[in-house]
C-alpha positions as CSV (number, residue, x, y, z in Angstrom):
1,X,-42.5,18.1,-15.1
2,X,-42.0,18.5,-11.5
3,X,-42.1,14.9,-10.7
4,X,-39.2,14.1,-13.7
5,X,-36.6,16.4,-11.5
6,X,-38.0,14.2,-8.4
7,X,-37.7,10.9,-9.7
8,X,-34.0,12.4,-11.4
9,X,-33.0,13.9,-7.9
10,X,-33.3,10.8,-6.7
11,X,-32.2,8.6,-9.1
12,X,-28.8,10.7,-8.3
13,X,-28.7,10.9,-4.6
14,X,-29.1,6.5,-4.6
15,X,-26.6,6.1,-7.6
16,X,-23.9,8.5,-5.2
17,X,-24.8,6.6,-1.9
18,X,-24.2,3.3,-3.7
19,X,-20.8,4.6,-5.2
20,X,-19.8,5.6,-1.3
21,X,-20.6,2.4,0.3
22,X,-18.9,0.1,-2.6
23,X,-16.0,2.2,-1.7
24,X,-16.5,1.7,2.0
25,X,-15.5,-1.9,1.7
26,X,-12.3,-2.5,4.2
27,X,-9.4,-4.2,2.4
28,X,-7.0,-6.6,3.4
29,X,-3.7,-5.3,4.4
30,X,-1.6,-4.8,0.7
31,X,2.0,-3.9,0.9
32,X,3.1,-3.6,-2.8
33,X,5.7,-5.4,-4.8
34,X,7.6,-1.8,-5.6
35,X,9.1,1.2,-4.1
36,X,9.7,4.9,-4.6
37,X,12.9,5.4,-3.0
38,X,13.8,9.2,-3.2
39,X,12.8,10.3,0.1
40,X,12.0,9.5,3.7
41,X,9.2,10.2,6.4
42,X,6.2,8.1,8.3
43,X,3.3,6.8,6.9
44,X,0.3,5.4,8.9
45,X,-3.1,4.1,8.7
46,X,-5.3,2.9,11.3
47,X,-3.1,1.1,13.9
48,X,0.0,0.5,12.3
49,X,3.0,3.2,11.4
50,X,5.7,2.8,9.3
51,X,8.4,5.1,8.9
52,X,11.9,5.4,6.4
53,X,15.0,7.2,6.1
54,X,16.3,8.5,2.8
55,X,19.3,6.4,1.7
56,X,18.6,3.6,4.5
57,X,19.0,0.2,2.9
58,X,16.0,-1.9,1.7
59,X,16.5,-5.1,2.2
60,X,16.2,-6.9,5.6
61,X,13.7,-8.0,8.4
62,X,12.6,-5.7,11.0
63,X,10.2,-7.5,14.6
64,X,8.5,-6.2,16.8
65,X,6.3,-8.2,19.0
66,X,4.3,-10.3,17.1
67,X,4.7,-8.2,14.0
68,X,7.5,-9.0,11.1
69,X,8.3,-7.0,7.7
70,X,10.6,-8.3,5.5
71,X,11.8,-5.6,3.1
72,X,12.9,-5.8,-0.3
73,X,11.8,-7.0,-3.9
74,X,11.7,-10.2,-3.5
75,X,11.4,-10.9,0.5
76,X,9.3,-13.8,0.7
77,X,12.1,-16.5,1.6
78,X,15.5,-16.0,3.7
79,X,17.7,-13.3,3.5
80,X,21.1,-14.8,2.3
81,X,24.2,-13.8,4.2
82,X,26.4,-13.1,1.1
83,X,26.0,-10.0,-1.3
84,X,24.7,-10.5,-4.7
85,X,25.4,-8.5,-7.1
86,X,22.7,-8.5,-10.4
87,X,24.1,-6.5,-13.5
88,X,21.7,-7.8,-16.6
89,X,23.8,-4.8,-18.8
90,X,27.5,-5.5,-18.3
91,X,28.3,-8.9,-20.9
């Protein structure tokens, strides 16, 4: 009897060691294809820091260095110079 709470102890411990190391596992660097935009503050992991301001605009590119972020939906290309305006409910 003893040697079933043994072998179950450490059948346990292995299964939770294996759970913390899969979750160990550096990821690249993700920045999503949303946003939450009712607030503002700093937000930082590791090296990098990125802060925002309530009501501040989204779109745009901000360097530094050798670093760029383009912000906005869909940022991936330029950033035209005229305003586009996108209203899918007025006919």
């Amino acid at each position: 009897m003893k040697r079933n709470y043994i072998v179950f102890f450490v059948t346990v411990v292995l299964c939770l060691l294996l759970v913390g190391v899969v979750t160990a596992v550096p990821t690249a660097l993700n920045i999503p294809w949303w946003t939450m935009d009712n607030g503002g503050g700093t937000s930082s992991g590791g090296g990098y820091t990125l802060s925002g301001t309530i009501g501040q605009p989204e779109v745009g590119i901000v360097q530094s260095g050798s670093y760029t972020l383009g912000s906005g939906f869909w940022q991936g290309g330029e950033i035209p110079d005229t305003n586009l305006i996108f209203l899918p409910l007025i006919q």
